[in-house]
C-alpha positions, 0 to 999 in steps of 0.5 A, a space after each residue: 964042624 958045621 957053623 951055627 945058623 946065622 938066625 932061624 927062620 921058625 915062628 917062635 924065633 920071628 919076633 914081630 914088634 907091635 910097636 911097629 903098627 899100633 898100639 893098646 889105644 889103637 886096640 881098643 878104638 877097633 874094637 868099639 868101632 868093630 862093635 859100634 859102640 858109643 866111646 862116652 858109654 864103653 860097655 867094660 865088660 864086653 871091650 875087656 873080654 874082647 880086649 883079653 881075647 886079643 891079646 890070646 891071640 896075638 900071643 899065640 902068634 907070637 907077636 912082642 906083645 909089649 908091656 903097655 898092652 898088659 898094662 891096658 889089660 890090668 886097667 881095664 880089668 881094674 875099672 871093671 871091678 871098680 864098676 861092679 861095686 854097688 854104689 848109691 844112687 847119690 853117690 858123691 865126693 868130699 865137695 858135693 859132687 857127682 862122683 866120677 865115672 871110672 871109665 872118664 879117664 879112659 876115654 879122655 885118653 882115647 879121644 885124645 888119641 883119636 884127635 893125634 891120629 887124626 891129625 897124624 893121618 892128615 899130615 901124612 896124606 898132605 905129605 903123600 900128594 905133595 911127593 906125589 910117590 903113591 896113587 890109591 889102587 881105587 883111583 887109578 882103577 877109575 882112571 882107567 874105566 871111568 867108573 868111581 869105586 867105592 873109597 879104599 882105607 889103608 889097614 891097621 894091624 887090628 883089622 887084620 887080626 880080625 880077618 885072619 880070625 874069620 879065615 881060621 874060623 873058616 879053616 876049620 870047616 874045610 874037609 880035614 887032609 891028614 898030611 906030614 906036619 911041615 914048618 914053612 919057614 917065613 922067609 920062604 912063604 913071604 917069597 911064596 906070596 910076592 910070587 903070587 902078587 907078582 901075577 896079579 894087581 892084587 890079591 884078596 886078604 884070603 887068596 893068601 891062606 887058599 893053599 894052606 891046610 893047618 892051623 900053623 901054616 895059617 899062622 906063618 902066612 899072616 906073619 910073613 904078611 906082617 913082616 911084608 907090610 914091615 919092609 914096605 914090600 906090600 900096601 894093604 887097603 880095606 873097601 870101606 869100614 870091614 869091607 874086603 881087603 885087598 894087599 898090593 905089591 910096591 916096590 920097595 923104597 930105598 930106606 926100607 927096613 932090613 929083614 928079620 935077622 938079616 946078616 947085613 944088619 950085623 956086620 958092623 957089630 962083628 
């Protein structure tokens, strides 16, 4: 009798834990610098669809959205019916006092997630030179020529889920090949680009779906970029804010984490 798979290799069976990049803070931060909004006067009606959007989004790729981004989901939708309340142009509490806005509490909580970021950052770049195991790409290309490039940021989870946005929406517009539907298992199209990054310093974030026609094809290549960036197999940096991005192949460290439904992983446990 055939012995059943170790794990499957479907999109629907290669979980991708948002908690290993961001979360719903980190969301909503992208959004009102995507937007260039000012964080004191969040227009609610705009991040909340957009928010919504989002979430759609990462649910169709499969990824765990966790229980705190529908929280954050449900909060915002909250404010929003808070704020369409009429209220009176001297609205005020028990004491006197000007009533509060319902969006303050959301932004002391996002600024005072910006300033741990921000400290976290420093942290790990202070930490970075001292070990002195990575060079910015940027860097050793204007060691190389003598010419300064524009600064590279490394990329965040939600900056790329608007780039594989633009490439689906560009997808769309390609002349349609009718071709028998075919499931590329993850774990052979992240082997399909290491091979590709092996040839080159790097790659631009859309070389990565060139040879992709479908929509699910688009989808199990940006998974598989997922789970690249996951076990530390590639670094992934941005010219500027929106600006290009670019993905680069590292060798893996030794406490990189374990595929996806590696055996390995389960050995102790049978």
């Amino acid at each position: 009798m055939d012995q059943p798979h170790d794990f499957e290799s479907s999109v629907d069976a290669f979980p991708i834990t948002l908690e290993n990049f961001a979360g719903p803070l980190d969301l909503l931060l992208h959004l009102i610098k995507k937007n260039e909004l000012n964080i004191y006067d969040i227009p609610i009606n705009l991040i909340t669809q957009q928010y919504l959007d989002a979430i759609t989004l990462m649910k169709e790729l499969s990824l765990d959205v966790a229980g705190d981004f529908l929280v954050m989901a449900a909060t915002l939708i909250h404010i929003k019916s808070k704020m369409l309340l009429p209220r009176p142009e001297t609205a005020a509490g028990v004491d006197g006092e000007e009533e509060e806005d319902p969006r303050d509490v959301l932004v002391r909580r996002l600024l005072e997630h910006q300033r741990y970021k921000a400290a976290a950052g420093l942290l790990h770049e202070r930490e970075q030179v001292r070990a002195a195991q990575w060079q910015r790409p940027d860097e050793r290309v204007a060691g190389l020529t003598g010419e300064e490039v524009e600064p590279e940021l490394e990329v965040d989870l939600f900056s790329l889920l608007s780039a594989f946005e633009a490439v689906v929406a560009r997808a769309k517009q390609r002349p349609r090949i009718l071709l028998p539907p075919e499931q590329i298992p993850v774990e052979t199209r992240i082997e399909q680009l290491l091979e590709r990054l092996s040839e080159t310093v790097a790659c631009g974030f859309e070389e990565l779906f060139a040879d992709v026609q479908d929509r699910s094809g688009l989808i199990v290549t940006f998974l598989a970029l997922l789970e690249m960036i996951r076990l530390k197999l590639v670094r992934v940096f941005q010219a500027g804010s929106f600006g290009p991005i670019r993905v680069y192949k590292r060798p893996r460290p030794a406490d990189a984490p374990h595929p996806i439904g590696d055996p390995s992983t389960r050995a102790g446990s049978s």
